[in-house]
N, C-alpha and C positions, 0 to 999 in steps of 0.2 A: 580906374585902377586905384587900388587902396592905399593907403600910404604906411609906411615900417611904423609900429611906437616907439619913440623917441624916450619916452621912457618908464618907469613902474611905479607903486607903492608898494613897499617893504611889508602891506597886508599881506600880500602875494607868495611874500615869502616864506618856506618852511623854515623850522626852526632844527638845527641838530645840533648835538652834543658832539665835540672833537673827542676823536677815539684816539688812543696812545699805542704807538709799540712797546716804549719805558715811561711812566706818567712820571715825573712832570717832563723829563728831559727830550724824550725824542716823540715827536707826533706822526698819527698815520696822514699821508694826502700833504705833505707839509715839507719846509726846508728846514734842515739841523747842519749846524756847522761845529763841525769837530777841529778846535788850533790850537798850538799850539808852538813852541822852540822846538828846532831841530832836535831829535836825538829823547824827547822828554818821553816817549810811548805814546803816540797817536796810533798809530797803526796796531800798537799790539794789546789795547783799552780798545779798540774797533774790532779785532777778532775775539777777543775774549766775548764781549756781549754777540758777537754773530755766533759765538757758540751758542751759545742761552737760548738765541734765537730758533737754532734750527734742533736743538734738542729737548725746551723744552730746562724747565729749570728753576732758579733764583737770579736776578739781578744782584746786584751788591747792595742795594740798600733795603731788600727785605721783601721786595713785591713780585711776584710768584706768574712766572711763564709756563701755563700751561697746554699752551697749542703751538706747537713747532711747526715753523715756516721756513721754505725757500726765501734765499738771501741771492742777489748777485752784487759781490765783491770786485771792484775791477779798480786793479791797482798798478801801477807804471814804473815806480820804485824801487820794487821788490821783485827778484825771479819767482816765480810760481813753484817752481819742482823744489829750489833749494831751500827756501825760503817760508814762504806765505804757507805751502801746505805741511811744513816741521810743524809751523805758529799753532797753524787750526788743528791741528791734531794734539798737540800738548794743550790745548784748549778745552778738548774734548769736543770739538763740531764733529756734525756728521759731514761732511764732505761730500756726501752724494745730493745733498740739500743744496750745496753753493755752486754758483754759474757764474761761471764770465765769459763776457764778448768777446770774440776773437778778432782781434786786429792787426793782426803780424803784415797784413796786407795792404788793411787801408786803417788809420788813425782813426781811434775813436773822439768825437767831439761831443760837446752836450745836448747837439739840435741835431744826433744820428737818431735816424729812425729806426737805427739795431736797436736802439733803448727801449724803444715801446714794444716792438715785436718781441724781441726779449723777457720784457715783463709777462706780455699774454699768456707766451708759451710755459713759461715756467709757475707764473702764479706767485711769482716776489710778491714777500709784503715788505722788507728793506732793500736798497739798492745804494752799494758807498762807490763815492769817487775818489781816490786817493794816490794825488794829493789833486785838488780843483786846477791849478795849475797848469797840467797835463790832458787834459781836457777841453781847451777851449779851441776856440775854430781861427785859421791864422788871421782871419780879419777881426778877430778880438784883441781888445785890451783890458786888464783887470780896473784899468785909471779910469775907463770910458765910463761914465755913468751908462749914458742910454744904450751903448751894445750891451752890456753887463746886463742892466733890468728887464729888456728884452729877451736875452740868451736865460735867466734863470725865470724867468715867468714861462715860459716854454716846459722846465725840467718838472715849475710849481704846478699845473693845468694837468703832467702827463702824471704826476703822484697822486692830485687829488681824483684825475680821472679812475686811475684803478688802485685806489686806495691802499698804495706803497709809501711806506717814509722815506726819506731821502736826505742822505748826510751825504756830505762835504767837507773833506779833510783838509786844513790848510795849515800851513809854516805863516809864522807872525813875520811883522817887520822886529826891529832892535829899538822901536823910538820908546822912550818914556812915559808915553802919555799916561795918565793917570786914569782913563778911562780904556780900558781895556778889549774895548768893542775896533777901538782906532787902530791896535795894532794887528790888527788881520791885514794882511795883502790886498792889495787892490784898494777901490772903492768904497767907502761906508756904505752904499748901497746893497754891497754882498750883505753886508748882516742886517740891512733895514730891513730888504727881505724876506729874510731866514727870521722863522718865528722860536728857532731854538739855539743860543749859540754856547757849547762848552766850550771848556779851556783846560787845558793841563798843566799846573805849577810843577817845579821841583822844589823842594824845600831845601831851604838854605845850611839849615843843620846835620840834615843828613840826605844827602845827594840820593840814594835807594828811595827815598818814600815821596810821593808825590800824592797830588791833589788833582781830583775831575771838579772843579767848579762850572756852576752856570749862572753865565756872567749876564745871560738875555732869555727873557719868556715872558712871550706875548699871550699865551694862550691859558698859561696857571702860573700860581703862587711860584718864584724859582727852586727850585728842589735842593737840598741840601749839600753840599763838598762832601763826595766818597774819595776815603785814600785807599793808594796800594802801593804794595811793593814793587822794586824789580831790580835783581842784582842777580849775579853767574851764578848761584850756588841754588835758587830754589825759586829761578826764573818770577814770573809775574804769579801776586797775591792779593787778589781784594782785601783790603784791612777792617773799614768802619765808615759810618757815615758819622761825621762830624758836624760842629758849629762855629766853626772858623771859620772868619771873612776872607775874603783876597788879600784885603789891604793887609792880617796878620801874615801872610807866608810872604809877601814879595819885598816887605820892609824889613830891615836888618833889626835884629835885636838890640837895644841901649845895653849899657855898663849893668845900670840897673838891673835890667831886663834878668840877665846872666846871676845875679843874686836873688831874684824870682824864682828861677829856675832849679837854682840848686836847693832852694826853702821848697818848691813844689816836690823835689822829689825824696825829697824828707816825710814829707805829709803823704804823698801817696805812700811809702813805704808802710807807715804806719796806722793807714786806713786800711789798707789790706792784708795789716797785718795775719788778723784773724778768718776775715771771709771777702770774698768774690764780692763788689758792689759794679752796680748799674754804673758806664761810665757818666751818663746825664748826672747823677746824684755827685758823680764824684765833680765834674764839672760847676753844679753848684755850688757846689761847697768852697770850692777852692776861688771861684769868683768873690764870696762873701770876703775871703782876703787879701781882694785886689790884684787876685793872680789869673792874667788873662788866658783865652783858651789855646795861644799858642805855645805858649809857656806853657802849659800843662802836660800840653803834646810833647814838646821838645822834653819833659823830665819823664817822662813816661819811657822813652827811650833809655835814658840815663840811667833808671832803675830795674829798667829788663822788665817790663811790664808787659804781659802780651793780651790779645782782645779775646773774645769770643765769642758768639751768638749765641744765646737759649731765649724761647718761647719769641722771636723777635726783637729783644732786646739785648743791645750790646754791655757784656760786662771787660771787667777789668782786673788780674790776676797777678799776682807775685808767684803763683804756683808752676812748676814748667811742665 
């Protein structure tokens, strides 16, 4: 009787290129976690891209979907009828593209075998859980390392198997850590993981405008902070793809800072006085005078200054 091999040479091995549903931010076959505070738009920066997805489109920072895929959406938070499908329609999803598991019966968990059947029949290439939370099996705990890496290596095996990305929406703790990865819920393990982790800030100066940072990627170079809007009058607005760090939006502005601010938006007035410039150009520029790129942001508001795309690059306008 022959005996199993115990084990290989990585000769053996083929080599492949990771494929992306959003390069750098979300991978196909792979875990992406989407956290952030209550209330900051997780949910509604997750249906905005499941539009893109299943129609077919622009992502917000400029890279071009153009084969529209079934999505299943399964979310515990939000009612369906009143809610979630207003969302994906002001979105512009196609709706007939997005699925979800029906559980009104029995509880969806992350080790249901509805997940995979699910996948087959539909031909998902994204599948979100929102919020992870809601999801897990009652002999789970988020604190448990080894149920936790066991329960998401299961989710990781059935995406890489049929080549679906898979996000993970989660609520942070409140602690301060200075390391950003520590306030997800549960376990560090959830993010060790997940080879893609964004975050959602608010910004301090103006509560409407937030930030998509990624705060983790293992697979490529981290992809840049997209902002957007969201307030009552003219709902959610992808803005721009930015060069601002974490550490810029979550630390309070200096005294200082505040006389920065009001010199940057003197200077942008007066750059644009005559014509539209590239905001990168405008960025440099204002860095040559020690005016950092949160400051720049925050006067750019102050002057009514609104963004725009042409040829893929973002400009910057006094014009309304």
């Amino acid at each position: 009787m022959s005996e199993q091999p115990i084990y290989e040479y990585f000769s053996s091995v083929e080599p492949k290129e990771v494929e992306w549903l959003w390069y750098p931010y979300i991978p196909y076959g792979k875990l992406t976690i989407l956290q952030g505070d209550p209330g900051e738009g997780k949910s509604t920066v997750m249906l905005n891209l499941i539009a893109t997805v299943t129609n077919g489109g622009v992502f917000p920072d400029g890279a071009v979907f153009d084969r529209p895929h079934p999505v299943i959406y399964q979310c515990t938070e939000d009612n369906a009828a009143d809610t979630v499908k207003p969302r994906l329609l002001a979105a512009g999803a196609v709706c007939e593209k997005i699925a979800y598991i029906l559980d009104e019966d029995e509880k969806l968990t992350l080790d249901d075998s509805r997940i995979e059947d699910t996948l087959i029949r539909t031909g998902a290439r994204l599948i979100v859980f929102d919020p992870i939370q809601s999801f897990l099996p009652q002999d789970s705990d988020m604190q448990n390392v080894g149920r936790m890496r066991s329960l998401l290596k299961k989710v990781c095996a059935i995406a890489e198997k049929h080549h679906c990305a898979v996000v993970l929406i989660g609520h942070m703790n409140k602690g301060g850590a200075n390391n950003q990865l520590y306030r997800g819920l549960g376990s560090i393990d959830i993010a060790a993981i997940a080879r893609s982790v964004l975050m959602i800030v608010r910004d301090r100066e103006n509560p409407e405008l937030r930030y998509l940072f990624q705060i983790k990627s293992s697979l490529a170079p981290e992809g840049r902070p997209v902002s957007f809007l969201m307030n009552r009058q003219q709902g959610f607005i992808w803005q721009e793809v930015c060069d601002l760090s974490i550490q810029d939006v979550i630390q309070n502005e200096t005294v200082s800072d505040n006389g920065k601010r009001s010199q940057a938006a003197v200077l942008l007035m007066e750059m644009l006085m005559e014509q539209d410039m590239p905001s990168s150009e405008i960025f440099a520029e204002l860095e040559k005078q020690g005016i950092s790129r949160r400051t720049v942001q925050n006067a750019k508001k102050d002057a009514h200054i609104r963004a725009y795309k042409k040829n893929n690059i973002w400009y910057w306008s006094r014009r309304s």
